[in-house]
N, C-alpha and C positions, 0 to 999 in steps of 0.2 A: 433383539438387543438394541439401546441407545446408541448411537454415532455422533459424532461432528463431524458437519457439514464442512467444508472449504473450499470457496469457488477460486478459482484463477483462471490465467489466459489460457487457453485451449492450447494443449501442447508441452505446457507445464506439469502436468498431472503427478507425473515420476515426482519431480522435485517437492512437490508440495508434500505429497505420500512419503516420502522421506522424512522431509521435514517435522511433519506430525506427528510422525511414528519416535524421531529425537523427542521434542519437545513435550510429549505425553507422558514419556518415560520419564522425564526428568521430574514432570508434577505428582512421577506414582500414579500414576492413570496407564492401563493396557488394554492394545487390542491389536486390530489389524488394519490396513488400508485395503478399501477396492475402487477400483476406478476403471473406467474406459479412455485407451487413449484418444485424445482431440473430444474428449465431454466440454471441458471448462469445468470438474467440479470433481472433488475426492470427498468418500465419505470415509472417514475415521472410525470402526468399529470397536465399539467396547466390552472388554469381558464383564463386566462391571456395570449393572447399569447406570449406577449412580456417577462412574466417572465422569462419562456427558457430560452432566451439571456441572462438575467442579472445571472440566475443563474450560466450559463458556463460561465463569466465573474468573477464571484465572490466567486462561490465556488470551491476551488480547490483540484483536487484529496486529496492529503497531507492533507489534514484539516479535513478528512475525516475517519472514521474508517475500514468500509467495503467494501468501493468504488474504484475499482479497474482502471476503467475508467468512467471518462463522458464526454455525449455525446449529444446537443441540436439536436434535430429528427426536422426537415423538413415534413418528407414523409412518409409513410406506407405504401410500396408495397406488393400486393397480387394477384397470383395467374400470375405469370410472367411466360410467354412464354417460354421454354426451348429450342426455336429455336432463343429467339432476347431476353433474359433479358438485354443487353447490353442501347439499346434503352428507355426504360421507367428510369430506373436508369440513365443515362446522361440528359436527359429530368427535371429529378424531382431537380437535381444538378443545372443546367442551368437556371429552373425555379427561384430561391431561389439567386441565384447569386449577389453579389455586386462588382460591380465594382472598387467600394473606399477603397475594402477588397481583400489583396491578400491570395491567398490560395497554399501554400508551400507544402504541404504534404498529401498523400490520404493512408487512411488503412482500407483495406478490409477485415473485421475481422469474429470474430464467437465468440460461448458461448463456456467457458471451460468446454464442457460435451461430454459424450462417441458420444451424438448425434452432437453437437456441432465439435468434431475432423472430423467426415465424411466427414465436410465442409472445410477442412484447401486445401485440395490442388486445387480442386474448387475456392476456395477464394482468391490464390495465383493466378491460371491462371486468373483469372475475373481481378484482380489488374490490371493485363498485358495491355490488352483489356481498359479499362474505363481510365487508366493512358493515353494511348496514344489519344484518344478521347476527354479528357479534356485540354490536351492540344494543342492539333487541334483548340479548340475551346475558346483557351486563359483564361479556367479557372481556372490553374492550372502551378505553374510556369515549367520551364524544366529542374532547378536544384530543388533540396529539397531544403527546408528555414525551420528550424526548430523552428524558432522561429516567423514564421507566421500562420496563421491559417490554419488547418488542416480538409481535407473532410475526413468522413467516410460513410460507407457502410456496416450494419450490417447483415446480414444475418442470421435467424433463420430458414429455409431452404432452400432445391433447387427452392421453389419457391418467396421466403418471404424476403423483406429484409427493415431494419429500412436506413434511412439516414438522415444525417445531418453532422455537424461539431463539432470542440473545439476549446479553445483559447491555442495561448502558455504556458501562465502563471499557466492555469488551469490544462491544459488535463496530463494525464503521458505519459511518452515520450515512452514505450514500448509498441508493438503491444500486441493488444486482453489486455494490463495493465499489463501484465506479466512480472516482473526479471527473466530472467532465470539466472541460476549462474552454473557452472562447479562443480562435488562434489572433493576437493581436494584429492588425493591417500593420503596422510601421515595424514590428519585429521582422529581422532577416533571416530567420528562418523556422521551421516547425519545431525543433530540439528547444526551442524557448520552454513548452509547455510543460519539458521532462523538469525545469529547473521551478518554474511555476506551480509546479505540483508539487515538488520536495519540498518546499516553501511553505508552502498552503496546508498539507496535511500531515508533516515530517517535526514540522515548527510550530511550537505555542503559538499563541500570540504575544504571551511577554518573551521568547525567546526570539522572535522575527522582530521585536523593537531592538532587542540587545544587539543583534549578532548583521541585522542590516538597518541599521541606524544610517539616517543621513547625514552625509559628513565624514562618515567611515572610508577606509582603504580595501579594497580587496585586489585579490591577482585573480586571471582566469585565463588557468592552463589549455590550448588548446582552442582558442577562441571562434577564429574564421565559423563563419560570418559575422558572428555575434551576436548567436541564441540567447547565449548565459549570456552574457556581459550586457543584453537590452533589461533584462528584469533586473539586475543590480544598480544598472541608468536609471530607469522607473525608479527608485526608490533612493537615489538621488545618493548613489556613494562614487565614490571616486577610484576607475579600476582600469589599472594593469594588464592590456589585454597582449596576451601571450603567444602567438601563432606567426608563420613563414608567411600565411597568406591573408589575405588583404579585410580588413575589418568594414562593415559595411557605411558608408557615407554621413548617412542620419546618426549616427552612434558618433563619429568622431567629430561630428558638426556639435554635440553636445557639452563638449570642453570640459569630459568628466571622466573622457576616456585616453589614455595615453596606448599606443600601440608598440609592441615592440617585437621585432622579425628575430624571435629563436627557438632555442627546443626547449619545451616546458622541461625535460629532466636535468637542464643543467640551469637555468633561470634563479635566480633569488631576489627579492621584494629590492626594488631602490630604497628606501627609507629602513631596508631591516627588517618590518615586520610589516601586516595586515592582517583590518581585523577577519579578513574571508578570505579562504582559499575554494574556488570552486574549479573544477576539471573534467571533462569528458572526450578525452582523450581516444582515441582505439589504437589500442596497448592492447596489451596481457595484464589481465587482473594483477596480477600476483608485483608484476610490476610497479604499474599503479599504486596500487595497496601501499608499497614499500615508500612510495615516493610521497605520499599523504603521510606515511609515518614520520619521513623525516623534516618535512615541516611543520608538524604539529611536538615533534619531538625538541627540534632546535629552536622552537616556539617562533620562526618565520609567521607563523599564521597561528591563530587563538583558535579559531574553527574550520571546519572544510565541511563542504558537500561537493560527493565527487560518486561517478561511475565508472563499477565497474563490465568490463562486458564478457559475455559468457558465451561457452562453447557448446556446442550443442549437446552434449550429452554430461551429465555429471554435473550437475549445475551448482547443484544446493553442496556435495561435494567441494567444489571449485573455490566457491564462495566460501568456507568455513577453512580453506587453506591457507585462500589471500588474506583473509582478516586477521587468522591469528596468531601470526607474528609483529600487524600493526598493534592488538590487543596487549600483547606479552609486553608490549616496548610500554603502550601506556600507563598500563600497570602500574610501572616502575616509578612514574613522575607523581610527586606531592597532588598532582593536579587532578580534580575528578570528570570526569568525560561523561555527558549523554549519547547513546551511539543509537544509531537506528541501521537497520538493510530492508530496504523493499522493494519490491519489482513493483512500479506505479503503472497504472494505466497508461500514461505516455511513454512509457519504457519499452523498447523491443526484447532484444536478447542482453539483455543486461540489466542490473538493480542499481537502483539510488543509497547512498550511503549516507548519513550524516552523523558527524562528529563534532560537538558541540562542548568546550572549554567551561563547566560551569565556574 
């Protein structure tokens, strides 16, 4: 039978398998989850084979919480020859093939895990190999199209490897699902990146002009040292930084940052409103949650990107409790909301949230 694929952080597996198992059901798509714990990757199996398709058609990474890619599976090779794996994987590619569908883009990937990296440079030279084979054999164009469909080639060992495809609209555009980001020298500290990432992959580009426009206000609940509050500096708005301890020097040297020693739950904008609320607080989601509701509620703040942090177990649970009494509330207002939840790459045990004022 067809599966989707969905890779995430090793450790995650329950949550995603959950999550899939919601989110299937609601497209009318059924099947089952299996996974191993600490793989970095759930396969979603389908009674249906046709579901697959519709679900890499229709659910897209983005929409997703813990899903770092997906990925409609084809094939399930086992026990491949380490003198010709080349051969069965082109075969299983070829087999599968539409002609009416072009295919732009091949990623030869692996599971973000200690076992998983062994496989990175393997999986690099394999690319090499299978890229010029495909398109010898016309299934695979000779420039990249990124916005055509995409072959993959998952590998869960040297001998083992998943294949199939994505759609453009659906799949994330980075190998193995992964932003990497550069860690800035003059940021104080590495939680920049969690914020640089919601940014960069969470936000258009026409909603990252709207919502962090130079010139703008924001508050940032939670500040110390001032991870979040350097990328809002970087982009030249003017921000309310929120925290008991001490904001880092370069940041206040910039006369864009005002500091102020309190508790972000009882805090309110000086001026009444901004246009960003950002937060990463360690609270209790549910708290959190409540506290981004009631600034985007009392319209204190037009948008927020804010974390929540998760417990170890019950995750995807946790998250669909905190959010949806913020949901219920927004609901209620004339005003329509873009919401995102995703566990990013930079993220530990917690997901990035964004809630955006259209």
């Amino acid at each position: 039978m067809a599966s989707l694929l969905g890779y995430c952080r090793a450790g995650y597996e329950n949550d995603l398998a959950e999550e899939l198992t919601v989110k299937a059901s609601a497209l009318q798509c059924f099947g089952y989850p299996k996974f191993e714990r600490g793989s970095g990757y759930v396969q979603f199996v389908c009674y249906n084979d046709t579901d697959a398709d519709t679900l890499g058609q229709k659910l897209p990474v983005i929409d997703t919480v813990f899903a770092r890619q997906l990925v409609v599976i084809t094939d399930e090779l086992n026990d491949l020859s380490r003198e010709d794996r080349l051969s069965p994987v082109l075969d299983a590619i070829l087999k599968h093939d539409d002609e009416s569908v072009q295919n732009g883009l091949l990623q030869v990937e692996h599971a973000d895990t200690d076992a998983g990296k062994d496989l990175a440079k393997f999986c690099r030279k394999f690319a090499v190999v299978l890229r010029q084979a495909l398109r010898k054999n016309r299934a695979l164009t000779f420039k990249e199209k990124k916005h055509a469909r995409a072959l993959h080639v998952f590998f869960t060992d040297f001998d083992e490897c998943l294949v199939g495809y994505s759609y453009a609209q659906c799949r994330s555009p980075h190998a193995n699902g992964i932003f990497r980001l550069k860690f800035p020298s003059a940021a104080p500290s590495r939680s920049t990146l969690k914020l640089e990432e919601a940014i960069l992959s969470m936000l258009s580009a026409k909603q990252q002009q709207q919502v962090l426009r130079a010139g703008g206000r924001a508050v940032d609940l939670g500040a110390c040292p001032g991870g979040w509050t350097y990328q809002l500096v970087q982009r030249e708005m003017f921000v309310e930084a929120i925290d008991n301890g001490l904001i880092a020097d370069n940041l206040m040297a910039t006369g864009l940052v005002e500091h102020f020693a309190a508790d972000g739950f009882n805090y309110k904008p000086q001026f009444g409103r901004v246009d960003l609320l950002v937060c990463d607080m360690i609270e209790r989601p549910d708290r959190v949650a409540k506290l981004m509701g009631d600034w985007l509620v009392n319209h204190w703040a037009d948008h927020a990107i804010f974390n929540l942090k998760l417990p170890m177990k019950k995750r995807y649970e946790t998250v669909t409790l905190a959010m949806a009494d913020v949901l219920a509330r927004l609901q209620k207002l004339d005003d329509s909301f873009v919401i995102r939840m995703r566990h990013l790459y930079h993220d530990r045990d917690e997901i990035t949230v964004s809630i955006l004022r259209e």
